[in-house]
C-alpha positions as CSV (number, residue, x, y, z in Angstrom):
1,X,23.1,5.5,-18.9
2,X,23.1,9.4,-19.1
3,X,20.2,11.7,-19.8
4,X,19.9,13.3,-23.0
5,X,18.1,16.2,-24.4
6,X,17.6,18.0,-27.4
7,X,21.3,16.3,-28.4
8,X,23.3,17.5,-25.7
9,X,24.4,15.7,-22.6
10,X,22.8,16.3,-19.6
11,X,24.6,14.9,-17.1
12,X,21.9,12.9,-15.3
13,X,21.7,9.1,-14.7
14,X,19.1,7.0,-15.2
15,X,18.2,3.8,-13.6
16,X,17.6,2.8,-9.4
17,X,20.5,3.0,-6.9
18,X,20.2,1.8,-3.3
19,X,19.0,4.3,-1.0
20,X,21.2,4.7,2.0
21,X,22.0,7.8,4.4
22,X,25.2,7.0,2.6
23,X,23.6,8.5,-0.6
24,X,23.6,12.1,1.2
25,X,28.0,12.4,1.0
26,X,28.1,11.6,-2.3
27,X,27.6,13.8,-5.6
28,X,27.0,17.0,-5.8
29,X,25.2,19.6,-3.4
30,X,22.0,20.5,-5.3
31,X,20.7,24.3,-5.6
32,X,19.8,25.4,-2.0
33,X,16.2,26.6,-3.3
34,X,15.6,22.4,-4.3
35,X,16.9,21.2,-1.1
36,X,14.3,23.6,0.7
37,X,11.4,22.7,-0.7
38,X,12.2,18.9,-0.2
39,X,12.4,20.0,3.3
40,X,9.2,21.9,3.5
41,X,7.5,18.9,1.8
42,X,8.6,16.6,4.4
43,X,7.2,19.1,6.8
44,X,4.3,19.3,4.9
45,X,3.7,15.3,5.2
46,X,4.6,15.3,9.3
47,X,1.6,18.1,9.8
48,X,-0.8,15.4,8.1
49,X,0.8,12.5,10.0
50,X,0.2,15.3,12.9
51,X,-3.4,16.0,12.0
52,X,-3.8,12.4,11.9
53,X,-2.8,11.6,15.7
54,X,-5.5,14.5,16.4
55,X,-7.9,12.9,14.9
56,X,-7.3,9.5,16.8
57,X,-7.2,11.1,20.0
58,X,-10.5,13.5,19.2
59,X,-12.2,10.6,18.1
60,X,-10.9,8.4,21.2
61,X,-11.5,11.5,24.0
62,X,-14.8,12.8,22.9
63,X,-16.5,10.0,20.7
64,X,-17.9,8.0,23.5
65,X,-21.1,9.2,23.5
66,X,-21.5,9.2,19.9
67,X,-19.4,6.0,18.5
68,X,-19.5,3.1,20.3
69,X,-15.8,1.5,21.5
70,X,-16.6,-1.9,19.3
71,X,-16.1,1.0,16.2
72,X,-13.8,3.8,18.2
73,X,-11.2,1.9,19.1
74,X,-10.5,-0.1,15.9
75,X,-10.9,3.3,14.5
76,X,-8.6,5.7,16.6
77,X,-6.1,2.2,16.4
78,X,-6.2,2.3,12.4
79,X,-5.5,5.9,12.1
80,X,-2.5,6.1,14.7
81,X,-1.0,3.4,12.6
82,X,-1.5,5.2,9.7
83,X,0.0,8.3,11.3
84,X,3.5,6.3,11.7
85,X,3.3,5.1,8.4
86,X,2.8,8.9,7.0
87,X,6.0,9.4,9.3
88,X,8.4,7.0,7.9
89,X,7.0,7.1,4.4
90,X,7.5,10.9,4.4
91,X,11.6,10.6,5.9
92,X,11.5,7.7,3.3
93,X,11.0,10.5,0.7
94,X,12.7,13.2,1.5
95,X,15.8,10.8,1.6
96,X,14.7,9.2,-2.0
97,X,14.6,13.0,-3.4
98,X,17.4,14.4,-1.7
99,X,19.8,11.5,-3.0
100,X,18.2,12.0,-6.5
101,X,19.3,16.1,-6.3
102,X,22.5,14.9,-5.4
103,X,23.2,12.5,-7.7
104,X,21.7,14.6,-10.6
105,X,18.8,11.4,-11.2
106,X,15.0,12.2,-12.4
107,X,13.1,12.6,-9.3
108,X,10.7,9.5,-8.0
109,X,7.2,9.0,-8.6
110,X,5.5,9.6,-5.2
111,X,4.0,6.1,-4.0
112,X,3.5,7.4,-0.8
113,X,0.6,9.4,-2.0
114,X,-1.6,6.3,-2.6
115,X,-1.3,5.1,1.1
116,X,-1.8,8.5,2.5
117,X,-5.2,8.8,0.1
118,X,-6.2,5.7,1.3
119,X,-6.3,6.6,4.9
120,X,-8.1,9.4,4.6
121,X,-10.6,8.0,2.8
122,X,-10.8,5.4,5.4
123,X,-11.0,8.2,7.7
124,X,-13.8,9.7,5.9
125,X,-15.9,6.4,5.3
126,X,-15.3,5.7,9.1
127,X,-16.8,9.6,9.6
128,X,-19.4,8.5,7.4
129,X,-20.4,5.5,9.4
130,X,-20.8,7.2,12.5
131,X,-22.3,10.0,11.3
132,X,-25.3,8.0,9.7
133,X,-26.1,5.9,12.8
């Protein structure tokens, strides 16, 4: 089906197509300036996955007199988990846009947003915890 507005043809596609590295040779290559910032929003996601595995090892290194390991542990574990899933979710986006540019589709809703909200939340209840104790 092909986009429409205001009564002329636009040229994009609706609908889902696989994703695939695939997806990257085909259609056309997208203004340079679009490309970029898809790039510097993938960076943008690797500094938080980044910040992340900081915190895990801050908390790890130099919560042992503070937090006690029964909490710590579970804790630093959690977050370095949710550091690799910021990590593939964020390549898993920047190939789901970059396909999109190139095949001339409305961009994708970010879902990825919702998991990283939800661990720093849990990072911030956890901060919480140990902070009231």
């Amino acid at each position: 089906m092909q986009g429409v507005e205001c009564g002329r043809d636009t040229g994009m596609t609706v609908g889902p197509r696989p994703i695939s590295l695939a997806g990257l040779r085909q259609g056309v290559d997208p203004d340079p300036r679009f490309t970029l910032a898809n790039e510097r929003t993938y960076l943008a996601w690797i500094r938080t996955a980044l910040a992340l595995i900081a915190a895990a090892l801050a908390l790890e290194a130099f919560g042992g007199t503070v937090v006690p390991t029964t909490i710590r542990l579970p804790a630093a574990i959690t977050i370095l988990i949710g550091a690799v899933l910021v990590v593939g979710l964020a390549l898993w986006r920047w190939l789901r846009i970059e396909i999109a540019l190139r095949r001339r589709q409305s961009l994708p809703l970010p879902g990825s947003i919702v998991v990283v909200a939800l661990l720093v939340a849990g990072a911030g209840s956890t901060a919480i915890v140990v902070l009231i104790r």
